[in-house]
N, C-alpha and C positions, 0 to 999 in steps of 0.2 A: 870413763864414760861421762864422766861428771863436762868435761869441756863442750861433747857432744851432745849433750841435752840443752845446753847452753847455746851455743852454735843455733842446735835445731829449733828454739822458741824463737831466738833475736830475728833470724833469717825468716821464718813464716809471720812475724810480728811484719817485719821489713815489706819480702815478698805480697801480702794482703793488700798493704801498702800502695803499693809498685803497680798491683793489678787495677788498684780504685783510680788512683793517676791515671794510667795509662789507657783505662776505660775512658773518663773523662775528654781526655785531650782528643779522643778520638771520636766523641761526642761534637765536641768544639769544631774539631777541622771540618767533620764532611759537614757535619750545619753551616758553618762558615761557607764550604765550597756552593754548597747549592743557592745560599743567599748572594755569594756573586756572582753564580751563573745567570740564576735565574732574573737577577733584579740588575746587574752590573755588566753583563756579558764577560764576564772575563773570570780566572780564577786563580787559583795558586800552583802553580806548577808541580812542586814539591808535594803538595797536599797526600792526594792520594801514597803516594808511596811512601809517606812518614804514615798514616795509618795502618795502611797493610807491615811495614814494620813492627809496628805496636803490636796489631794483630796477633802477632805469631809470637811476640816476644811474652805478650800477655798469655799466650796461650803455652807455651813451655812451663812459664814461672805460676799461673794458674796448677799446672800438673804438677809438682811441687807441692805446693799447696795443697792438694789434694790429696799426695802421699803423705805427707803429716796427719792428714785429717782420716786417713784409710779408705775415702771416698769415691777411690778410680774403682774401674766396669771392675766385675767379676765373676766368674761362674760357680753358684754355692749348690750344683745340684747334688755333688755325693756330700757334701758337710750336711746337708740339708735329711738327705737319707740314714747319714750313718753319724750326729752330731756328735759324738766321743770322737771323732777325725780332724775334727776343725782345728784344734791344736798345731797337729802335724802340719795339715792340707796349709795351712797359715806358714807355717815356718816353710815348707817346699815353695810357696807362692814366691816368699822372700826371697829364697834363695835365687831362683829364676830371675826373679825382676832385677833382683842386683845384678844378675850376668848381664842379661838383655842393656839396663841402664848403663855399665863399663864397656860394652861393646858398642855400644850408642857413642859415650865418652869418646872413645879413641875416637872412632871413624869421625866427629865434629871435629877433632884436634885437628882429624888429617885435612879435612873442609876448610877450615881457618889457614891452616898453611899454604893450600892451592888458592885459597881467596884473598890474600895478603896483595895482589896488584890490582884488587876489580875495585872497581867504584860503581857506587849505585847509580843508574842513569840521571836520575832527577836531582838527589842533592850532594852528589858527588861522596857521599861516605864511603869509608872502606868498606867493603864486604866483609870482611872479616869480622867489625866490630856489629855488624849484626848477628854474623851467625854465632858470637861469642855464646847468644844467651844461652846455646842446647846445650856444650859441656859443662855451663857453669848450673845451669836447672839442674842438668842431670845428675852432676855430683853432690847437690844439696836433696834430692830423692833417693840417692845412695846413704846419706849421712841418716834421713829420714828413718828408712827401712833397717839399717844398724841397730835404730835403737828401738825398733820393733820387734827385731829379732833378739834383742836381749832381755827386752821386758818379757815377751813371750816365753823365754826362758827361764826368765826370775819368777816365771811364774803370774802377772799381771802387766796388763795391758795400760797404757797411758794413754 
């Protein structure tokens, strides 16, 4: 377990990271774009569609993030009614979401396979290497919840 706590600190140290850049840049682009629209008439082709990239990349590696932190939606109305259940209700939660995020997994795998000849209209990337970021999020929200569900075991929560 000891690799996986390690893994799961460097990777959300990283990821937090990744989210503040990727914010930024996208800050920069659309200001940039409306300052050449508006003042330059002209703009950057590419623009839009490296933000909306980000976008969503930010927003995978964001959920990540999140499941480290135990942050994402949740429904606590029977832990709430019956709080000796929270334990369990917590470790079935995990259970499920590791299905959900493996089944997630695959099917991105399969996505990157069939996307292996698309290239993005504007700046010509593979499709592939954007959609890289769902299996790799989601396998680090997998690693995440492992060691929720072990601390949960061991009795305390990290």
């Amino acid at each position: 377990m000891g690799i996986l706590y390690r893994i799961s600190e460097k990777s959300d140290k990283f990821f937090r990271f990744l989210v503040t850049v990727f914010f930024i840049a996208m800050f920069v682009l659309y200001f940039g774009q409306v300052v050449l629209r508006y003042f330059f008439h002209t703009g950057l082709p590419w623009a839009e569609e490296l933000v909306r990239y980000l976008m969503i990349a930010m927003t995978y590696i964001g959920a990540a993030v999140l499941t480290k932190e135990g942050s994402q939606i949740s429904m606590t109305l029977i832990e709430d009614i019956f709080p000796y259940t929270k334990k369990w209700l917590h470790l079935i939660q995990y259970i499920f979401t590791i299905i959900f995020y493996v089944i997630i997994t695959y099917l991105a795998i399969l996505a990157l396979n069939l996307a292996q000849t698309q290239k993005s209209p504007a700046m010509g990337l593979p499709m592939s290497v954007i959609y890289a970021v769902i299996p790799l999020s989601t396998i680090f929200m997998v690693i995440h919840l492992i060691i929720k569900i072990y601390d949960s075991i061991k009795g305390g929560e990290r």
